[in-house]
N, C-alpha and C positions, 0 to 999 in steps of 0.2 A: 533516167534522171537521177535515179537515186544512186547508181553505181559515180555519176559525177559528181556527187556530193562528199561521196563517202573518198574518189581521188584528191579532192580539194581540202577535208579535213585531213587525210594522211598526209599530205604534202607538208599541210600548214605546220600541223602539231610535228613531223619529220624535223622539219626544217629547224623548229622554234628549238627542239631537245639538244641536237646534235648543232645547232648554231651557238648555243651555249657552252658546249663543252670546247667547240674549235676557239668559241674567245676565248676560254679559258685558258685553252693551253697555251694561246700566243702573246696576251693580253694580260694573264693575272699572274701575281708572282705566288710560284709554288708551295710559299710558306703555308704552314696548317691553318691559322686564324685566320690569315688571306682571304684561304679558297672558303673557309666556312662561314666567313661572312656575304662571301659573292653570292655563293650557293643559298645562305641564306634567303638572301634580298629578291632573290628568282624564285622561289618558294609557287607565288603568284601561275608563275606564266610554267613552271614544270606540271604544275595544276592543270592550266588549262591544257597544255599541251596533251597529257595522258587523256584527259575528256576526247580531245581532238581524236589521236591515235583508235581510243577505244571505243569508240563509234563509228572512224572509219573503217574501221576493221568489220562490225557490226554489221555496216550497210551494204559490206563488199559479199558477207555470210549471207543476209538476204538476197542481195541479189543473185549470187551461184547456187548457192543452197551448199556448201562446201566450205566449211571451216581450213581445213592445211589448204587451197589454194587461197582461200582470204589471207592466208599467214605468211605465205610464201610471197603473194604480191604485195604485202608490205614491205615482205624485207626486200622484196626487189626496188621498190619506191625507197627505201631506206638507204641502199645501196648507188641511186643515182644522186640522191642525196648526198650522200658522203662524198661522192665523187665530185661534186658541185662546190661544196665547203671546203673539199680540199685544196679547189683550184682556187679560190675567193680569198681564201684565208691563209694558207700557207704556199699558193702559186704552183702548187704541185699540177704537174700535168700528166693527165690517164697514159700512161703507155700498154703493149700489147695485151698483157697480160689483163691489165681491170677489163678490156673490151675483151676475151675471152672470157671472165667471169662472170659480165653481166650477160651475153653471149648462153652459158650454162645457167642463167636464173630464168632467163627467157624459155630455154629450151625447159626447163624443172615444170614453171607456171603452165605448160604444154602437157607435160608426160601428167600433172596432176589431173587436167582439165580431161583426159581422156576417161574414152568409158569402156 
């Protein structure tokens, strides 16, 4: 149960960080004051987010007893993430290559898990 918890705050706080920067980049104009007032006003939820992230990270070390495969499986979680916001936000669609990559994160969170 607890490893479900700890995928649901990765996801959340993934999502919230990196959904942020994709509005940013498609939505805010790149002037300096722009972006440091956008950035400001999220302040809030960049907050919450790291709590998210940094617990799920947390929950995923207690569950394996393994710090680098907790790290790795976030950046995998991060990774399908990115690949999510990219299609949502700027319509970008995965070709061979990203499924090769995640392809290599999958096989990584493997070679770490071994004993």
């Amino acid at each position: 149960m607890l490893l479900i918890y700890a995928l649901a705050l990765l996801l959340v706080g993934l999502f919230a960080v990196n959904g942020i920067f994709a509005y940013q980049s498609k939505h805010i104009d790149p002037a300096f004051w722009t972006t440091v007032w956008y950035q400001t006003k999220l302040i809030p939820i960049f907050f919450a987010a790291n709590l998210m992230i940094g617990y799920g990270v947390k929950f995923v070390h207690q569950s394996f007893g393994n710090l680098t495969f907790a790290l790795t499986l976030s950046k995998g979680v991060e990774i399908v993430v990115c690949v999510v916001l990219g299609f949502l936000f700027l319509k970008e669609v995965p070709k061979w290559n990203t499924y090769v990559g995640l392809v290599m994160v999958i096989a990584g969170f493997w070679v770490t898990k071994m004993k």
